[in-house]
C-alpha positions as CSV (number, residue, x, y, z in Angstrom):
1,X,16.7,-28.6,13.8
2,X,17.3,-25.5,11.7
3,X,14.2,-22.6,12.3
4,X,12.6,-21.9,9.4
5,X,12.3,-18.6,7.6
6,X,10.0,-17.4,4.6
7,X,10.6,-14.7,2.0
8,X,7.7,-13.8,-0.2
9,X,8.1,-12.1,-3.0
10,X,5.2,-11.3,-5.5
11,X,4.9,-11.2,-9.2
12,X,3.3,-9.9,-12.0
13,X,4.7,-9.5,-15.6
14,X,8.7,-9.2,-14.1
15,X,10.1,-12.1,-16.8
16,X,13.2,-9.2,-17.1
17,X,14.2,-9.2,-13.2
18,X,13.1,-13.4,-11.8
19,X,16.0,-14.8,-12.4
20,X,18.4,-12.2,-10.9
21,X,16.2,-11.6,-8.1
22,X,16.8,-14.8,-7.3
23,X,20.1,-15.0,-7.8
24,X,20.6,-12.1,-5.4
25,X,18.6,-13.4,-2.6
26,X,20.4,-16.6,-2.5
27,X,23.3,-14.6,-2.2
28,X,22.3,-12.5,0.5
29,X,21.0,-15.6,2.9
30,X,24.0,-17.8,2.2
31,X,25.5,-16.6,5.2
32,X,22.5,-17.4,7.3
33,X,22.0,-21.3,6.2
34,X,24.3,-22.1,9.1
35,X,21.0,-21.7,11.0
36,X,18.3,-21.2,9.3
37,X,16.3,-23.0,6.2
38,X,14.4,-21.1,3.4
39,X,11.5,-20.9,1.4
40,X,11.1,-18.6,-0.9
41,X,7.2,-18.2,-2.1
42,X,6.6,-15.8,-5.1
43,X,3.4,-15.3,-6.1
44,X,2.4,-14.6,-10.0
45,X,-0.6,-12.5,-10.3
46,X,-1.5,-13.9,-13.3
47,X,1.4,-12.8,-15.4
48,X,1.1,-11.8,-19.6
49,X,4.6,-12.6,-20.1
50,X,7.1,-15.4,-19.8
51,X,7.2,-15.0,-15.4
52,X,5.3,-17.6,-14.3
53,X,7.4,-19.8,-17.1
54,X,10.5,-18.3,-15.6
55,X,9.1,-19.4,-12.1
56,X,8.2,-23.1,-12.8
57,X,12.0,-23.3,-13.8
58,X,13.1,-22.3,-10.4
59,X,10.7,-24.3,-8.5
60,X,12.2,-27.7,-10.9
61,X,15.5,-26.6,-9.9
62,X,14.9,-25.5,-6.3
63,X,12.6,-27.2,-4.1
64,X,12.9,-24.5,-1.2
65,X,11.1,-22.3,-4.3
66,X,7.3,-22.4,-4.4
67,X,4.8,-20.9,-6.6
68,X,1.4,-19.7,-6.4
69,X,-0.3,-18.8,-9.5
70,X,-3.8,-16.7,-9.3
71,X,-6.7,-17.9,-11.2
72,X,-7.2,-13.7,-12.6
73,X,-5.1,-10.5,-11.4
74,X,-6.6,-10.0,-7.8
75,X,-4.8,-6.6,-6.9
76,X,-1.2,-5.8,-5.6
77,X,-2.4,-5.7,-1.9
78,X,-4.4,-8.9,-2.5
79,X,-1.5,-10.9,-4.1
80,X,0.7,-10.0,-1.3
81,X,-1.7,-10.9,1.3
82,X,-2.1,-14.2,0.4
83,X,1.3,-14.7,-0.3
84,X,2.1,-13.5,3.4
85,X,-0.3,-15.6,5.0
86,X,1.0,-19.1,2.6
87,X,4.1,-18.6,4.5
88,X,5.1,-21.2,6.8
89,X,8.0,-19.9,8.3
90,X,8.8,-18.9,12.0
91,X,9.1,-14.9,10.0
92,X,8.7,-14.0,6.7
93,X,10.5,-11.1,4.6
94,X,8.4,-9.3,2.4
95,X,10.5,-8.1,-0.9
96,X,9.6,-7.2,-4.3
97,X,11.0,-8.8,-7.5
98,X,11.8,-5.4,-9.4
99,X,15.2,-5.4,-7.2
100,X,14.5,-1.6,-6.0
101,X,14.7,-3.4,-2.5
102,X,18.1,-4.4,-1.6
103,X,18.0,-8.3,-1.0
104,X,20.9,-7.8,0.9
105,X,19.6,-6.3,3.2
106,X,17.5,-9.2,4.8
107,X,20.5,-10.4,7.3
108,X,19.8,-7.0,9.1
109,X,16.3,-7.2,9.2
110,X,17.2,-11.1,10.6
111,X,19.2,-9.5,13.0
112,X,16.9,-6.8,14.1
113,X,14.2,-9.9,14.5
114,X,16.7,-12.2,16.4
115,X,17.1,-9.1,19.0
116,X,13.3,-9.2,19.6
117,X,11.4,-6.7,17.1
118,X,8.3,-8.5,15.7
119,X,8.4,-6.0,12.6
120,X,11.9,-5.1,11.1
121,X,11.0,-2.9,8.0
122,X,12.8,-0.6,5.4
123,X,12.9,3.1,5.8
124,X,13.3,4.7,2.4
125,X,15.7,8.0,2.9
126,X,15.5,8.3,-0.9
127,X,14.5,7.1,-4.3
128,X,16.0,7.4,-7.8
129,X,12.8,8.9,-9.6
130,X,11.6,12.0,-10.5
131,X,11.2,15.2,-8.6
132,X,7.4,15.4,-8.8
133,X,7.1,12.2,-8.2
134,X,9.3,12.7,-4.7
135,X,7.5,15.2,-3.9
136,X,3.7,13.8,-4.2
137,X,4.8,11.2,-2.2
138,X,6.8,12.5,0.6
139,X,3.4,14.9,0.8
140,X,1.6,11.4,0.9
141,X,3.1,10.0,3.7
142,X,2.9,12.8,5.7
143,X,-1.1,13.0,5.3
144,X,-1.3,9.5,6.0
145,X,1.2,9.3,9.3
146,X,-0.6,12.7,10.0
147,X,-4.4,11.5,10.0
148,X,-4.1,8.1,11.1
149,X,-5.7,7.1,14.0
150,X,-2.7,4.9,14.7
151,X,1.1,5.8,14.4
152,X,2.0,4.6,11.1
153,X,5.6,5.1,10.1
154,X,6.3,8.0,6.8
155,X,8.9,6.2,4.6
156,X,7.8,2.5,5.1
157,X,7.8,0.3,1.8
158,X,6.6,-3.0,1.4
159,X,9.8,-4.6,2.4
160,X,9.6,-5.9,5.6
161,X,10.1,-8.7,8.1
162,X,7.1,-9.9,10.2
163,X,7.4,-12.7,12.7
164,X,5.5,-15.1,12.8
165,X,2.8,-13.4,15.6
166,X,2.5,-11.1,13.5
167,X,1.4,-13.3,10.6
168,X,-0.8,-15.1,12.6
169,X,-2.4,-11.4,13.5
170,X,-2.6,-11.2,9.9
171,X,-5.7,-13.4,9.6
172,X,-7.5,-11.6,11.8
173,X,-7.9,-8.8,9.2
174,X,-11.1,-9.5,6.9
175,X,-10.4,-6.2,4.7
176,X,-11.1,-6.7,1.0
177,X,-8.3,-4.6,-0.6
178,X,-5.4,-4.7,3.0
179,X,-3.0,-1.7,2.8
180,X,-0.6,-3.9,4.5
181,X,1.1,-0.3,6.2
182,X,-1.7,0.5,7.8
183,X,-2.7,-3.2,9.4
184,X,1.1,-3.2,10.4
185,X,1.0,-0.8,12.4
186,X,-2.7,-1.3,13.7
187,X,-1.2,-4.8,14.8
188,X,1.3,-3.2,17.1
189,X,4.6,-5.2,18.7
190,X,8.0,-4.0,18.4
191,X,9.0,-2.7,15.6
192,X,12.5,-1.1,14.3
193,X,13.5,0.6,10.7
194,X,16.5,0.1,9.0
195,X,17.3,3.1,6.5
196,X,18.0,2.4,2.6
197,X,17.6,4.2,-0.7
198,X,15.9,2.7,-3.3
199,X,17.1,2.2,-6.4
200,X,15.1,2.1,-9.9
201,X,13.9,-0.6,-11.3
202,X,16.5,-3.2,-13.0
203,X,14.4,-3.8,-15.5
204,X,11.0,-3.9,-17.4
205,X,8.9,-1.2,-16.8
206,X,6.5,-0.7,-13.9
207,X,2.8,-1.4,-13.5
208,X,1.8,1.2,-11.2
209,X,1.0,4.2,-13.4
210,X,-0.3,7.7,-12.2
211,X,-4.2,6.4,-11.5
212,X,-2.9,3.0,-9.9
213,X,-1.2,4.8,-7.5
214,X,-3.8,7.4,-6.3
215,X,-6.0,4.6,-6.2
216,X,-3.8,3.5,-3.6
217,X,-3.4,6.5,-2.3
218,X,-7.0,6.4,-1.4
219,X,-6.8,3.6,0.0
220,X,-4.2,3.6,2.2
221,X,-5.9,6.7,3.6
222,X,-9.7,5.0,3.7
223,X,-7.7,2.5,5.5
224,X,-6.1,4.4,8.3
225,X,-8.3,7.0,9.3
226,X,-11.8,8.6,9.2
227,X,-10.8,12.2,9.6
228,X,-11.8,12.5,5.5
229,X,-15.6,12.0,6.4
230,X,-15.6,14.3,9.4
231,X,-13.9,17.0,7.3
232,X,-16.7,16.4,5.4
233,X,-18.8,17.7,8.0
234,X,-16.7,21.0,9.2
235,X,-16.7,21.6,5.4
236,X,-20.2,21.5,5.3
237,X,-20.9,23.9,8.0
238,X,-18.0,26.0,6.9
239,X,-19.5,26.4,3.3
240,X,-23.4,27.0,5.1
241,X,-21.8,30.2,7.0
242,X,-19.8,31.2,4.4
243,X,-23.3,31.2,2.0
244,X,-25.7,32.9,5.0
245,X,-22.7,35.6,5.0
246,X,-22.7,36.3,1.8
247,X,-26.5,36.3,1.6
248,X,-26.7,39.2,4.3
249,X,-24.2,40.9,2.9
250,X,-25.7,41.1,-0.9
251,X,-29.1,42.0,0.9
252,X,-27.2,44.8,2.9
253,X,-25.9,45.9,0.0
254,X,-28.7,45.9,-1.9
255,X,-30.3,48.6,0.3
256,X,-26.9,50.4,1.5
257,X,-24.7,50.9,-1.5
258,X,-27.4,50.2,-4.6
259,X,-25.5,52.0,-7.0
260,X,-22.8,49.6,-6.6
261,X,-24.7,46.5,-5.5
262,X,-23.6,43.0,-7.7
263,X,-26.2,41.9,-10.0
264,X,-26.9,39.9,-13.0
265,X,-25.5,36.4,-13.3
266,X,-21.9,36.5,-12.8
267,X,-22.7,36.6,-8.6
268,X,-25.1,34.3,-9.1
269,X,-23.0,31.7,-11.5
270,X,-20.3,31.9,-9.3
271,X,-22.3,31.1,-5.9
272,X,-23.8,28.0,-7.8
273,X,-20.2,26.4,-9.3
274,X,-19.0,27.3,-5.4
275,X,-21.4,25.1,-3.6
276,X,-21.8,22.5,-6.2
277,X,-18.4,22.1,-6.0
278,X,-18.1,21.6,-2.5
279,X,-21.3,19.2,-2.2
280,X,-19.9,16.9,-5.0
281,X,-16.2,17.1,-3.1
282,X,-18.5,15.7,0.3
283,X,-20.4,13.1,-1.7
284,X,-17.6,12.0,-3.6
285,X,-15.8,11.6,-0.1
286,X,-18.7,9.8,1.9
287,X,-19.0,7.4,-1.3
288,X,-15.4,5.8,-1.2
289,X,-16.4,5.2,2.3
290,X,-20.1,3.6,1.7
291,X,-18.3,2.0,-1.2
292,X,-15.7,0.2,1.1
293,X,-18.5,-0.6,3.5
294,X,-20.3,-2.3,0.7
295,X,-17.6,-4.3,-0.5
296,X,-17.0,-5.5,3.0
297,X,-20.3,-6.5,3.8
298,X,-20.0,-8.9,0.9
299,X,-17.4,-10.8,2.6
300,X,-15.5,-12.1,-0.9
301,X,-12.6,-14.2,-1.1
302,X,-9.6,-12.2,-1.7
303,X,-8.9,-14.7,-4.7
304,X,-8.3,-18.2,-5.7
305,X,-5.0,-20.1,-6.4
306,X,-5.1,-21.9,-10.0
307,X,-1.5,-23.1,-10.0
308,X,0.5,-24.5,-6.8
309,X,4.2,-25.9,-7.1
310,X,5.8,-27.2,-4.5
311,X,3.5,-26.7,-1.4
């Protein structure tokens, strides 16, 4: 009997890019049907457009295609959790449907799994976008590999292989909102990285806009480390010797140099915005925290399948 492999893919409003992301796919695993079989499980996170249309088609066509439709749009990193942990196969590849991840590049992460790595994933060595937008997030990755409290690697995506152990590890994880980097890494195993560029979308534009992704910028860093609280603390104690200072040295100048001593309310204006600053920068901090700890506590399903073809 042929093993059985997975690729996941999920969805949401990407009626411009289905069908040829499927199209390349089958392409790209035609050469390993000699010993393998496929399912290919896309998830539609509650779609606006034509997708999940587009999707039902395949599946008529297709039986290795199956769909999951949510009942409401539960998050990226929810979507592509549950679509992970539908998979049935003995590994499943993790690829988008916007086609900036080379479908042809799964026979190498295949490859890299046969050979024994539990985790073959795709190291990004550049992207067709924007300066800025380079550079925010090459800063990004550094912070995060930098203040995790386990090794997580700078230019992972999303696309990735994970064997099935790994999977399995998977369901372990109870977080509300997974950054899927960070519990990859957390996991462990062997791992190995095979280097690609990323190309720009092939069509439709994307969901992710500036506030989408620092909200999962925050995330991925609540996720993966707690050095953000404890700064919180040397902050704290920085800003309390910085103010003691100052006040000796306003009161030493007071009575040493009074012809020149500050006074009125600029000093005084700018002490206040200093520290108020500071205090709402800690608070702000130790709330995302509190605010993941509460969400946790609750213990909420990460979301609920409406539609299922083909399971």
């Amino acid at each position: 009997m042929k093993r059985k492999l997975s690729i996941v893919t999920p969805c949401y409003n990407e009626e411009a890019n289905v069908q040829r992301h499927f199209e390349r796919v089958q392409a790209a695993i035609a050469p390993l049907r000699e010993r393998y079989e496929f399912e290919h499980v896309y998830t539609d996170n509650c779609s606006t457009d034509r997708t999940f249309e587009l999707l039902k088609g395949l599946a008529a066509g297709h039986p290795e295609v199956k769909v999951l439709r949510f009942s409401r749009n539960i998050g990226a990193n929810r979507a592509i959790m549950m679509g992970l942990l539908h998979a049935a196969g003995e590994a499943a590849v993790l690829i988008q449907a916007d086609l900036q991840d080379p479908p042809e590049l799964i026979p190498e992460f295949v490859r890299g799994w046969e050979e024994g790595c539990d985790v073959v994933y795709g190291e990004i060595q550049g992207r067709e976008e924007g300066l800025l937008m380079r550079y925010l997030r090459r800063l990004y990755y550094r912070a995060v590999a930098a203040l995790s409290d386990v090794p997580v690697p700078r230019n992972a995506g999303e696309f990735r292989l994970t064997s099935r152990r790994v999977l399995d590890a998977m369901r372990e994880y109870g977080d509300d909102d997974p950054y899927l980097r960070g519990i990859v890494a957390h996991i462990g195993f062997p791992q190995r990285a095979i280097p690609y560029r990323r190309a720009r979308r092939a069509g439709g534009r994307s969901n992710y806009g500036l506030v989408a992704l620092a909200g999962y910028a925050v995330n991925g860093l609540l996720s993966t480390t707690v050095v953000p609280i404890r700064a919180v603390i040397v902050l704290g104690l920085l800003v309390a010797a910085l103010g003691f200072a100052m006040t000796v040295l306003l009161f030493a100048s007071k009575f040493l140099f009074p012809g020149v001593a500050p006074r009125g309310v600029t000093m005084i204006a700018t002490l206040v915005t200093f520290f108020a600053g500071a205090q709402l920068c800690a608070v702000g901090i130790i709330g995302e925290y509190v605010r993941k700890i509460y969400v946790q506590s609750l213990r909420l399903p990460r979301g609920f399948v409406q539609d299922r073809i083909n399971f």
